[in-house]
BARO-527994 format. One record per residue (C-alpha): z negated, x, y; chain. Coordinates in nm, 4 decimals. Layout:
N
> up | east | north | c
> Z | X | Y | A $
...
end
This chain:
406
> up | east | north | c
> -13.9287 | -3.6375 | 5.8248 | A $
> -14.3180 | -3.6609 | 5.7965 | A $
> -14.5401 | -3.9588 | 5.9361 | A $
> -14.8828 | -3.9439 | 6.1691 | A $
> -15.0064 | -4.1081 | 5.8900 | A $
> -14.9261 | -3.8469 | 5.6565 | A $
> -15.0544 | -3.6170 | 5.8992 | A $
> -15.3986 | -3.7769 | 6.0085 | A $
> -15.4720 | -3.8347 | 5.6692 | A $
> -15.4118 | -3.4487 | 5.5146 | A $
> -15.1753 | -3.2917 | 5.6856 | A $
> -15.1536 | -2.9618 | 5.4578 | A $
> -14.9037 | -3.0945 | 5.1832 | A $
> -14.6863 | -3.2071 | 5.4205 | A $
> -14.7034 | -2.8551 | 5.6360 | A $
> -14.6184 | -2.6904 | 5.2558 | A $
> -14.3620 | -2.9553 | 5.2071 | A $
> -14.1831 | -2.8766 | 5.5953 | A $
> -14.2184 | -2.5394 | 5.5697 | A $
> -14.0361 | -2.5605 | 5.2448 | A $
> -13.7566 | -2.8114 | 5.3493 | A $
> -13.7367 | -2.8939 | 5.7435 | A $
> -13.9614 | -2.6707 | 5.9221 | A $
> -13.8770 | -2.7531 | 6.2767 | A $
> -13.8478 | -3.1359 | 6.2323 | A $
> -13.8599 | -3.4514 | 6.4405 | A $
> -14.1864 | -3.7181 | 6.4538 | A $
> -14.0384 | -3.9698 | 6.6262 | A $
> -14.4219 | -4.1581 | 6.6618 | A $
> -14.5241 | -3.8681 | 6.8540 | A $
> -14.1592 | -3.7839 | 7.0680 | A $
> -14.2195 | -3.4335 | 6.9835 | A $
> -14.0632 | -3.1097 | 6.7224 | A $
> -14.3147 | -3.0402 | 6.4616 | A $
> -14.2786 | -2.6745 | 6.4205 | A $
> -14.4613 | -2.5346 | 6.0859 | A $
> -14.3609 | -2.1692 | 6.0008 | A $
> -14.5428 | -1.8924 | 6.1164 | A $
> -14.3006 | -1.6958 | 6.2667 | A $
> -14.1443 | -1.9748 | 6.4666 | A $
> -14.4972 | -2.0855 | 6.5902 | A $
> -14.5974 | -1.7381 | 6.7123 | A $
> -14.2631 | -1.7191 | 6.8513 | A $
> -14.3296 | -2.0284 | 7.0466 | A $
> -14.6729 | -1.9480 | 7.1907 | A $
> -14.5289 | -1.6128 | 7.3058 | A $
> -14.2198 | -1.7207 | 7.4807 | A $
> -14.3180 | -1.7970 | 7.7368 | A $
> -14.0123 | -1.8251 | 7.9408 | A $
> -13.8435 | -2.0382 | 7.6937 | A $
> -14.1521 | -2.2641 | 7.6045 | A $
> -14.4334 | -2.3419 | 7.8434 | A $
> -14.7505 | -2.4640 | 7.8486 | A $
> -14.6682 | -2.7080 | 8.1955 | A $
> -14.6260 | -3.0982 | 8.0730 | A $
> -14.6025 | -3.3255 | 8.3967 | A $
> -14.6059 | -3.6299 | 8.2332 | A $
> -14.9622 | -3.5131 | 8.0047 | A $
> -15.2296 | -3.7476 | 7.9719 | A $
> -15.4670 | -3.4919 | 8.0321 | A $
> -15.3757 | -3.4098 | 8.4083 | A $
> -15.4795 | -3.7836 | 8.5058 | A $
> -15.7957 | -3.7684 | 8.3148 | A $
> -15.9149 | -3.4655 | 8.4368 | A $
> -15.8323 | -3.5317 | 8.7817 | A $
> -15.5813 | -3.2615 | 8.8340 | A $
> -15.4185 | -2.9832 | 8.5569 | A $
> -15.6422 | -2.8035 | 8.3339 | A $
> -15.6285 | -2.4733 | 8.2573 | A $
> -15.4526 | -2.5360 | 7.9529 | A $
> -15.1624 | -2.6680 | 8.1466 | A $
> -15.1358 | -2.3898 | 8.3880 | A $
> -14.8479 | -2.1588 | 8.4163 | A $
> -14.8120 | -1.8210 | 8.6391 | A $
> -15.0476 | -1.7491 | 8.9426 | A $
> -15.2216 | -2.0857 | 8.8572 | A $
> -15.3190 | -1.9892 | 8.5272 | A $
> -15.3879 | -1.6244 | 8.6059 | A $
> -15.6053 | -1.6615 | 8.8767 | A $
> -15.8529 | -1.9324 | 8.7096 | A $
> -15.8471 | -1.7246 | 8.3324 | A $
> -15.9456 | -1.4448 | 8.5409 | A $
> -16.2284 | -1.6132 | 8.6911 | A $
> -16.4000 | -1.6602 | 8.3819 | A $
> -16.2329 | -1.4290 | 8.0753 | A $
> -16.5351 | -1.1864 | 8.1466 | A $
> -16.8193 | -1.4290 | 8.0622 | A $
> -16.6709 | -1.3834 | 7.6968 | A $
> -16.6644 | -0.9957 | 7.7085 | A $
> -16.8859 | -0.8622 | 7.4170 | A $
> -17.1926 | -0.7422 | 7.5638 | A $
> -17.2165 | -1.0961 | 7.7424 | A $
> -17.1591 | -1.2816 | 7.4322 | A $
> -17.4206 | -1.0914 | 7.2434 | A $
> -17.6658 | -1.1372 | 7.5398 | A $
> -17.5902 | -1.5821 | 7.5183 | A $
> -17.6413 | -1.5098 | 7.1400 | A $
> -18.0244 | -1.3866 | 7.1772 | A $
> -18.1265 | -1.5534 | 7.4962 | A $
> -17.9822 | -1.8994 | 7.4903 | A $
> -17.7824 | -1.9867 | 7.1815 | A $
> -17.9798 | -1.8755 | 6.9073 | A $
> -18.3201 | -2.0478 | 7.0534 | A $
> -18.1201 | -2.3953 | 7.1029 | A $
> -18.0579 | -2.3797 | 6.7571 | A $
> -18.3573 | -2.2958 | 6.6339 | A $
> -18.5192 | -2.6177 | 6.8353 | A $
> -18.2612 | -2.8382 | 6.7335 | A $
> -18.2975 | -2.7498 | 6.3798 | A $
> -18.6682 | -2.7344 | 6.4003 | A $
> -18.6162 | -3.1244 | 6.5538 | A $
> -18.4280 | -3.2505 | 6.2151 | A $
> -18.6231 | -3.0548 | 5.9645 | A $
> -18.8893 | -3.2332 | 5.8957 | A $
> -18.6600 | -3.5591 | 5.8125 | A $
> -18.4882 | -3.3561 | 5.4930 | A $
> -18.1788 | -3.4979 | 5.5369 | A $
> -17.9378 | -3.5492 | 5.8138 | A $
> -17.5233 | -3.5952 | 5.9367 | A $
> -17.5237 | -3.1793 | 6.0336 | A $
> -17.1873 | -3.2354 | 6.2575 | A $
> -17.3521 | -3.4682 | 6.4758 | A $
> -17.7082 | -3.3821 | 6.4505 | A $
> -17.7146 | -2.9829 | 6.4673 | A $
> -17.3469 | -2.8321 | 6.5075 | A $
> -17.2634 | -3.0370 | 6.7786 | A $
> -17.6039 | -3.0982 | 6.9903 | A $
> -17.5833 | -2.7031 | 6.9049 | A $
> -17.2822 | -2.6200 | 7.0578 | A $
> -17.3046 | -2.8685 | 7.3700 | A $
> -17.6063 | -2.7577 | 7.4688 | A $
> -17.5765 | -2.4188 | 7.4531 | A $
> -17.2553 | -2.4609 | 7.6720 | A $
> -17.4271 | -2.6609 | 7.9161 | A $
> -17.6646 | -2.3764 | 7.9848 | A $
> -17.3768 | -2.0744 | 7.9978 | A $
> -17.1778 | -2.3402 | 8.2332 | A $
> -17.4657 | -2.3530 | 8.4980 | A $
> -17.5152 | -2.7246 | 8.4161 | A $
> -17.8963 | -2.8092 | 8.4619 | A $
> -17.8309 | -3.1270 | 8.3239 | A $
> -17.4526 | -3.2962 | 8.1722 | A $
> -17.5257 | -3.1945 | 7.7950 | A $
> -17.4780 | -3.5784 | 7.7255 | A $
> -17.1854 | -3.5941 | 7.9978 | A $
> -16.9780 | -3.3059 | 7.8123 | A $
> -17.0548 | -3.4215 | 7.4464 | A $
> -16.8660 | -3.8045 | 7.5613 | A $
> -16.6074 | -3.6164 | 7.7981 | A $
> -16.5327 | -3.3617 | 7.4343 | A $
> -16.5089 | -3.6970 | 7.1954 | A $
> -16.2598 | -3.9394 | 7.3911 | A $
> -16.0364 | -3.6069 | 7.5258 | A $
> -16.0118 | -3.5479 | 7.1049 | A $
> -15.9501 | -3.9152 | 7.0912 | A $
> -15.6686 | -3.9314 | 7.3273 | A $
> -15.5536 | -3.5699 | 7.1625 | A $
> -15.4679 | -3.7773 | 6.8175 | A $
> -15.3443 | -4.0742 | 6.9460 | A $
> -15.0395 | -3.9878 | 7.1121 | A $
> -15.0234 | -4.2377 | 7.3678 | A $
> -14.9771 | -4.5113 | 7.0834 | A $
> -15.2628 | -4.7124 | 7.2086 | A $
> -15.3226 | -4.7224 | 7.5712 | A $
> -15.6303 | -4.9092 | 7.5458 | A $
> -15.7674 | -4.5479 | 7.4322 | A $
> -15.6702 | -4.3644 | 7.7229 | A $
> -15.7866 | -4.6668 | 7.9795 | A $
> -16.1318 | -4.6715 | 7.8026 | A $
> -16.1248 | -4.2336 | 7.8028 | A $
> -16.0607 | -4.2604 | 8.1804 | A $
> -16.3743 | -4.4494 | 8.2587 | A $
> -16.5842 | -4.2272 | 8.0419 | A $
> -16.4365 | -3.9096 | 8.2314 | A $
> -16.4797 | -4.0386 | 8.5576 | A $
> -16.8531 | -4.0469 | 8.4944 | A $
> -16.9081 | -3.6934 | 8.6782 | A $
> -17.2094 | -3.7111 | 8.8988 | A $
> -17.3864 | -3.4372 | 8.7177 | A $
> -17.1498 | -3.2063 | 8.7351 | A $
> -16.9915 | -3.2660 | 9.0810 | A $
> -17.3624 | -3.2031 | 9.1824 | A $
> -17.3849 | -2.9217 | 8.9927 | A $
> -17.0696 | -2.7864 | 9.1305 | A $
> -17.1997 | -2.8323 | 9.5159 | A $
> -17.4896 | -2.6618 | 9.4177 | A $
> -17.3287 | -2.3616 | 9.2856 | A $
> -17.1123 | -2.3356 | 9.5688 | A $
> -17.3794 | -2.2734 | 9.8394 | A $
> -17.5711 | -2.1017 | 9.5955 | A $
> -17.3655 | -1.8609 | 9.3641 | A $
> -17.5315 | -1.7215 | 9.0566 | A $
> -17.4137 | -1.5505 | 8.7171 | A $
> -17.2873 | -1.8539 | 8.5317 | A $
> -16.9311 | -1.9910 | 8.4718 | A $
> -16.8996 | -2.2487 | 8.7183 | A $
> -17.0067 | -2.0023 | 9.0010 | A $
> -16.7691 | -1.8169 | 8.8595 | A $
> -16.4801 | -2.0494 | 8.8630 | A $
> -16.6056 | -2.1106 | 9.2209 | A $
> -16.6738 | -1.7640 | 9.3843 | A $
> -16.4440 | -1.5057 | 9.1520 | A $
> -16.2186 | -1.2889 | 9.3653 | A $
> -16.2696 | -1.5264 | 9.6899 | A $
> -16.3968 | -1.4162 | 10.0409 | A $
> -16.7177 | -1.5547 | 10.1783 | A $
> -16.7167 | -1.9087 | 10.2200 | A $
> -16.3604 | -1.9861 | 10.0590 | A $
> -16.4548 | -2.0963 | 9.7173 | A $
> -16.2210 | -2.2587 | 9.5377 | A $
> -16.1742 | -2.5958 | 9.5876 | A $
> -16.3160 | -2.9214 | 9.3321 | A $
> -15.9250 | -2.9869 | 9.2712 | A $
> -15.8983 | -2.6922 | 9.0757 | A $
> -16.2493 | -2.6424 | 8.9509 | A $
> -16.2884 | -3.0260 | 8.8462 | A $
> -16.0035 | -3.0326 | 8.6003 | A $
> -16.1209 | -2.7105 | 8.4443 | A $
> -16.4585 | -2.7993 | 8.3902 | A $
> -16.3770 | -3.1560 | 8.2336 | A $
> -16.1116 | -3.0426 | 7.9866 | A $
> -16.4177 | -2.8151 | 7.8940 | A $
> -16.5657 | -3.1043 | 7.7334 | A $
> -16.3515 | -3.0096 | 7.4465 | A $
> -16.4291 | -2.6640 | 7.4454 | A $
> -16.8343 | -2.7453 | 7.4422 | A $
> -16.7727 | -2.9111 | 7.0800 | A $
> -16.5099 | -2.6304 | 6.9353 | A $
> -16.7873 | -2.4296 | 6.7922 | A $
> -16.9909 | -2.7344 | 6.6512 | A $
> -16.6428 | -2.8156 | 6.4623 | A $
> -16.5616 | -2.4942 | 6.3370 | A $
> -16.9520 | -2.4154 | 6.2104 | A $
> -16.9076 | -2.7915 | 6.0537 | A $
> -16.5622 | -2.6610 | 5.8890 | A $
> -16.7078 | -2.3340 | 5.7306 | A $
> -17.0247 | -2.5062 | 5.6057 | A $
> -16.7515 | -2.7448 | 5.4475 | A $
> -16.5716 | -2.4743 | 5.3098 | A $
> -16.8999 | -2.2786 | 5.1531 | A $
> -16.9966 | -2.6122 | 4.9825 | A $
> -16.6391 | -2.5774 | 4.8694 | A $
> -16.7345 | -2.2428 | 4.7101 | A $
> -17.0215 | -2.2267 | 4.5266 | A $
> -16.9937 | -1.8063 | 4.4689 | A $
> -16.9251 | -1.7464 | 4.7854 | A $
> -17.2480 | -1.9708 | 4.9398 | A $
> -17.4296 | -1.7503 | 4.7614 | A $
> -17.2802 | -1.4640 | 4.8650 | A $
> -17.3641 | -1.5265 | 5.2012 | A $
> -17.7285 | -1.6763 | 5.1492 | A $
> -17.7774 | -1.3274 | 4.9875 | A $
> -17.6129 | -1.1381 | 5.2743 | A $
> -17.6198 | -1.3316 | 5.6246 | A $
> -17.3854 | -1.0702 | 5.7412 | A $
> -17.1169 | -1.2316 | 5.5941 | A $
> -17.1366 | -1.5452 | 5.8084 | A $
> -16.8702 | -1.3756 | 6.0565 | A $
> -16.6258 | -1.3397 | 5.7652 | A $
> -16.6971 | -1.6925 | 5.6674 | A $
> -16.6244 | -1.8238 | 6.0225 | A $
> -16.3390 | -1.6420 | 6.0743 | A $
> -16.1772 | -1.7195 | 5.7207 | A $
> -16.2142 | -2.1066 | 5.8446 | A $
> -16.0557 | -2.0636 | 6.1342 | A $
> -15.8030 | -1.9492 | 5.9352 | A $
> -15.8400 | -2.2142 | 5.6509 | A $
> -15.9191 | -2.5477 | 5.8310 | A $
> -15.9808 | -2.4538 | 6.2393 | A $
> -16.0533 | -2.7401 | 6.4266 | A $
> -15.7106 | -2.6997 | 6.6528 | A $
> -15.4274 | -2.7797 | 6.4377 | A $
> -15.1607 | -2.8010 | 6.6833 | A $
> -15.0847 | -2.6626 | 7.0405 | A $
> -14.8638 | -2.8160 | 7.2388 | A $
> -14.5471 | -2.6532 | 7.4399 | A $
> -14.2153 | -2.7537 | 7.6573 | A $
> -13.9005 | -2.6165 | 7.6321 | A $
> -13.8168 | -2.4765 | 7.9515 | A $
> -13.3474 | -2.4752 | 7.8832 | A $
> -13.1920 | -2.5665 | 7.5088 | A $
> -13.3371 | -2.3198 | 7.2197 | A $
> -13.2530 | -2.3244 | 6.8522 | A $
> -13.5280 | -2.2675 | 6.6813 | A $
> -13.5907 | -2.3077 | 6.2632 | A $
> -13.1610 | -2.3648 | 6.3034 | A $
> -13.2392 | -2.6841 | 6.5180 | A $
> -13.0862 | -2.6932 | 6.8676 | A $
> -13.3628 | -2.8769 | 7.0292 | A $
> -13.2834 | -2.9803 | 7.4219 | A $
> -13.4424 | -2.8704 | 7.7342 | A $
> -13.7578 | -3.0363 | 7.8470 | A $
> -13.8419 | -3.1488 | 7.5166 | A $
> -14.2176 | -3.1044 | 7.3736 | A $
> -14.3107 | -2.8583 | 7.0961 | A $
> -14.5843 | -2.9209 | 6.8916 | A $
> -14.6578 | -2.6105 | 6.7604 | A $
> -14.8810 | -2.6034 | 6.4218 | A $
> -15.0480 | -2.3231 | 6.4295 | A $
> -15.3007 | -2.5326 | 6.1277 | A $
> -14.9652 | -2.4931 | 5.9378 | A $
> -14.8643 | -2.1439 | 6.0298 | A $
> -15.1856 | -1.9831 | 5.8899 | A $
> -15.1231 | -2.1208 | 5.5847 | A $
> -14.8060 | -1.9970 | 5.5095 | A $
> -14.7390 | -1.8516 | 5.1896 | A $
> -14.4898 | -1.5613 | 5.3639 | A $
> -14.8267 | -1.4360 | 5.5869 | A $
> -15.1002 | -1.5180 | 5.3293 | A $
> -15.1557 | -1.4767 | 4.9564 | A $
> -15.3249 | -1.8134 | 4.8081 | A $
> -15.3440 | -1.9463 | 5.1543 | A $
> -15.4707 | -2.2634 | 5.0609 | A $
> -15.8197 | -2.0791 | 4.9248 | A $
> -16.0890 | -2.0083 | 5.1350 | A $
> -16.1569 | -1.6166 | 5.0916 | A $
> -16.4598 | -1.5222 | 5.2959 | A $
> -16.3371 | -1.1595 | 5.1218 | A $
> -15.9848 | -1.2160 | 5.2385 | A $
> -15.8246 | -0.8859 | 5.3666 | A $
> -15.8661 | -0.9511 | 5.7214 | A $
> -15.5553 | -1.0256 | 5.9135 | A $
> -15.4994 | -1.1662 | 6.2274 | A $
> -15.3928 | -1.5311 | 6.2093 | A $
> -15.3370 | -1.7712 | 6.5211 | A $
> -15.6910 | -1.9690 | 6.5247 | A $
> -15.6811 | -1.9024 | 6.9141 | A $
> -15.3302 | -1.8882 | 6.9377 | A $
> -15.1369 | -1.5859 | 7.0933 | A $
> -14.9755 | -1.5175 | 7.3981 | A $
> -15.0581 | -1.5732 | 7.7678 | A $
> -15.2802 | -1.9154 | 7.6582 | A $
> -15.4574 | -1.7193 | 7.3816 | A $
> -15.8164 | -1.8539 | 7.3954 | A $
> -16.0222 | -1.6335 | 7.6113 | A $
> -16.3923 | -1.7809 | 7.5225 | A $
> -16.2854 | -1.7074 | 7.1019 | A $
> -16.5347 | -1.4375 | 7.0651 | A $
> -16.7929 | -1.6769 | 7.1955 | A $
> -16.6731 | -1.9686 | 7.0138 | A $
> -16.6983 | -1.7551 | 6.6532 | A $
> -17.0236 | -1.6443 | 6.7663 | A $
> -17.1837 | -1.9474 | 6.8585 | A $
> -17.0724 | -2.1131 | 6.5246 | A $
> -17.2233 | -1.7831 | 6.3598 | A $
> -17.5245 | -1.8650 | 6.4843 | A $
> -17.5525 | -2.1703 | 6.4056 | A $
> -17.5123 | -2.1570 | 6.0630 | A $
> -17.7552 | -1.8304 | 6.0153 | A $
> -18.0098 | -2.0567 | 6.2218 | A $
> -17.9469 | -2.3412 | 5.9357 | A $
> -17.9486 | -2.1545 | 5.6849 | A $
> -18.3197 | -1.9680 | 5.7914 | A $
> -18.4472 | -2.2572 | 5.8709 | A $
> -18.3467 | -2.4902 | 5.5997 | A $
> -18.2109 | -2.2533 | 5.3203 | A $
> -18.1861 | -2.5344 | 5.0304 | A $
> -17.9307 | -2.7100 | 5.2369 | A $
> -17.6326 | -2.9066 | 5.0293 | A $
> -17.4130 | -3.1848 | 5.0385 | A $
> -17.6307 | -3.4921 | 4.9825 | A $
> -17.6010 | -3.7043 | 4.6622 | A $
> -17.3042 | -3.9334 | 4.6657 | A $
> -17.1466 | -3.7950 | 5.0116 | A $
> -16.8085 | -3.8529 | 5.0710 | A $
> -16.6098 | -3.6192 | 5.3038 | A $
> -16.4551 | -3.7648 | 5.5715 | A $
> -16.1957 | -3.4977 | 5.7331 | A $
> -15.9561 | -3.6704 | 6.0368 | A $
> -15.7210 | -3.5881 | 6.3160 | A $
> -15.4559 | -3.3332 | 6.2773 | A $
> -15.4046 | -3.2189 | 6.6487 | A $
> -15.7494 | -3.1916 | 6.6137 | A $
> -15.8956 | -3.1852 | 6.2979 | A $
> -16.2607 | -3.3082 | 6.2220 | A $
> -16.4980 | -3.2035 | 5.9556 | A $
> -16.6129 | -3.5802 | 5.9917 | A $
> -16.9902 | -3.6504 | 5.8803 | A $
> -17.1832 | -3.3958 | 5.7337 | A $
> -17.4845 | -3.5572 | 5.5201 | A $
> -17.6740 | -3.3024 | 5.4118 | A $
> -18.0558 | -3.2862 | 5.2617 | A $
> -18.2673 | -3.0219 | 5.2200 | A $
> -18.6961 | -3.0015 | 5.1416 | A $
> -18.8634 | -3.1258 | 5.4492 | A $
> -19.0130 | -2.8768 | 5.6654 | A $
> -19.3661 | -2.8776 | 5.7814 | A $
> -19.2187 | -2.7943 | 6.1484 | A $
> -19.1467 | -2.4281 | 6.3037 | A $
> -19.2915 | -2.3667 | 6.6276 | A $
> -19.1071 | -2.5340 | 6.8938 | A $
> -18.8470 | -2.2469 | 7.0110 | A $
> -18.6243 | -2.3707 | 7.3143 | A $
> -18.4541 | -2.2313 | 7.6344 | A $
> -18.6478 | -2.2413 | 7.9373 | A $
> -18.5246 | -2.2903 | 8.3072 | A $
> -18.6326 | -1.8983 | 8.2753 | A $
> -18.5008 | -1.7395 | 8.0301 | A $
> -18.1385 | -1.9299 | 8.0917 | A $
> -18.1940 | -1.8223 | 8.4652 | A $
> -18.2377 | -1.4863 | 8.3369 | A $
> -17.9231 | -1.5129 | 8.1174 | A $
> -17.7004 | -1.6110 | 8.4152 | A $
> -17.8410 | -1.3613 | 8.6081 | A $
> -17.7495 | -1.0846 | 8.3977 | A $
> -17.3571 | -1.2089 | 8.3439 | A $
end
């Protein structure tokens, strides 16, 4: 049996320790089956018919005023994935790269430079990340809406329902949705090329958009989604300081900044657990676990086990690249991951041009938390101060532009 105390606090010796001993086990704190191996975890984000993603009784669906996308089974989830997967084709990724993401990080950092020392996570990764967002979403405004809707939705994600004073205080900050209820009216009379239109107009005759019941939920449990990359650049700059050869490797090659990323995915990603349903009785990991009970599925734990990966506990920018379950697998796999990787990319190439003597700063102490998801925590860094870089930003015409060409 392992604690949320054991987990919250480091939860990889007790994955090694599970996956050794009880790998399917029972937290009683949470009410759910802690499932740690890799093949049982891939097995139980690609069953679909024996483990679903539908959970009635989810915090989530009365917070975002209706089910997310992440909730969604069959024709629900098909028709709203499809709505959106193609913003995150290549070509469009590459285009939100050099038009909107890279020039938001650029101002940002150019913002903080001159101070020589500042928390990266929630100075740069994470205004980084939001804001970029904001602009692919079609949001003229909400950056500051998405960034408090992302931290109490992680909030509520770790605490299990054990303190309901958490979810009362989430639900007032997630019914704070003026901006993007406005947005969302404005993008229905007036389609253009970003994702909300999108969600709104994809596949739908003339003047039948889709309704705010199924748009609204989407677009709030996106809150999340607008910090991933912030969290996973804040993970692999933790895991370079961790490495002293390999920082240099990549302050020598900037190419290797997509290895990095994708080896912290792998390493320390900021999900560490998806949740599932059983849909009848399985046995799974030789435990018969009943029907309608919930799964929590560790995919933090899978992709580092020692049967998939060699040293798994290392960080190995050079790793032998192999597909591990970062964005999980199956019908739910992520469909924004090659812009999450990329805007994390670019975040870290833009700090590292910008401010290439960053490092830890004297007497920091990390702060990881969470294990459904997992936090970098506070990143003080320092660095010598910068004179100031011409302001570089994205203006209402070159994210116009952008959206246009989606």
């Amino acid at each position: 049996m392992v604690t949320l105390s054991e987990l919250e606090a480091d939860p990889y010796p007790a994955y090694a320790r599970l996956r050794r001993e009880e790998p399917v086990s029972w937290v009683p704190e949470a009410g759910q089956w802690l499932v740690t191996r890799w093949h049982d975890v891939r097995t139980v984000l690609t069953d679909a018919d024996r483990f679903t993603t539908d959970q009635p009784a989810s915090s989530l669906i009365g917070l975002c005023g209706g089910t997310p996308l992440l909730l969604r089974e069959g024709e629900a989830h098909h028709d709203l994935r499809e709505a959106f997967r193609h913003d995150f084709d290549a070509h469009r990724v590459t285009d939100f790269v050099d038009t909107i993401a890279r020039p938001v990080a650029r101002r940002v950092a150019d913002r903080i430079g001159a101070a020589g020392r500042a928390d990266l996570a929630g100075d740069y990764f994470e205004p980084v990340s939001v804001i970029g967002l904001t602009t692919l979403f079609g949001l003229d405004s909400g950056t500051d809406v998405l960034q408090r809707w992302g931290r109490v939705l992680t909030e509520v994600a770790n605490d299990f329902g054990r303190d309901p004073a958490v979810t009362t205080a989430a639900a007032a900050v997630m019914g704070e949705d003026a901006a993007v209820t406005e947005a969302v009216s404005r993008l229905r009379a007036r389609p253009d090329g970003s994702v909300i239109s999108h969600l709104l107009h994809h596949d739908r005759p003339p003047g039948r958009a889709r309704p705010d019941a199924d748009v609204m939920p989407v677009l709030k449990h996106l809150g999340l989604s607008a910090l991933e990359p912030g969290w996973l650049a804040g993970w692999t700059l933790v895991a370079l300081w961790s490495a002293p050869d390999q920082l240099a490797a990549v302050h020598a090659d900037r190419s290797l900044l997509g290895a990095a990323v994708y080896e912290a995915l792998r390493w320390s990603g900021p999900v560490g657990v998806l949740g599932r349903r059983t849909t009848r009785a399985v046995t799974l990991g030789g435990r018969e676990i009943p029907a309608g009970a919930l799964i929590a599925a560790a995919i933090a734990s899978a992709n580092r086990d020692e049967e998939v990966f060699t040293g798994p506990d290392r960080f190995d920018l050079h790793r032998d690249v192999r597909t591990h379950l970062g964005f999980g697998a199956g019908p739910h796999h992520c469909p924004a991951h090659p812009l999450v990787t990329a805007l994390a990319r670019t975040a870290l190439d833009v700090l590292i041009e910008r401010m290439p003597g960053v490092r830890p700063a004297p007497g920091r102490h990390a702060t990881p938390h969470g294990w459904k998801l997992r936090l970098p925590g506070a990143l003080d860094a320092v660095w010598e101060r910068t004179s100031g870089q011409p302001e570089s930003g994205v203006t209402a015409g070159s994210a116009s532009a952008a959206r246009a060409r989606s």
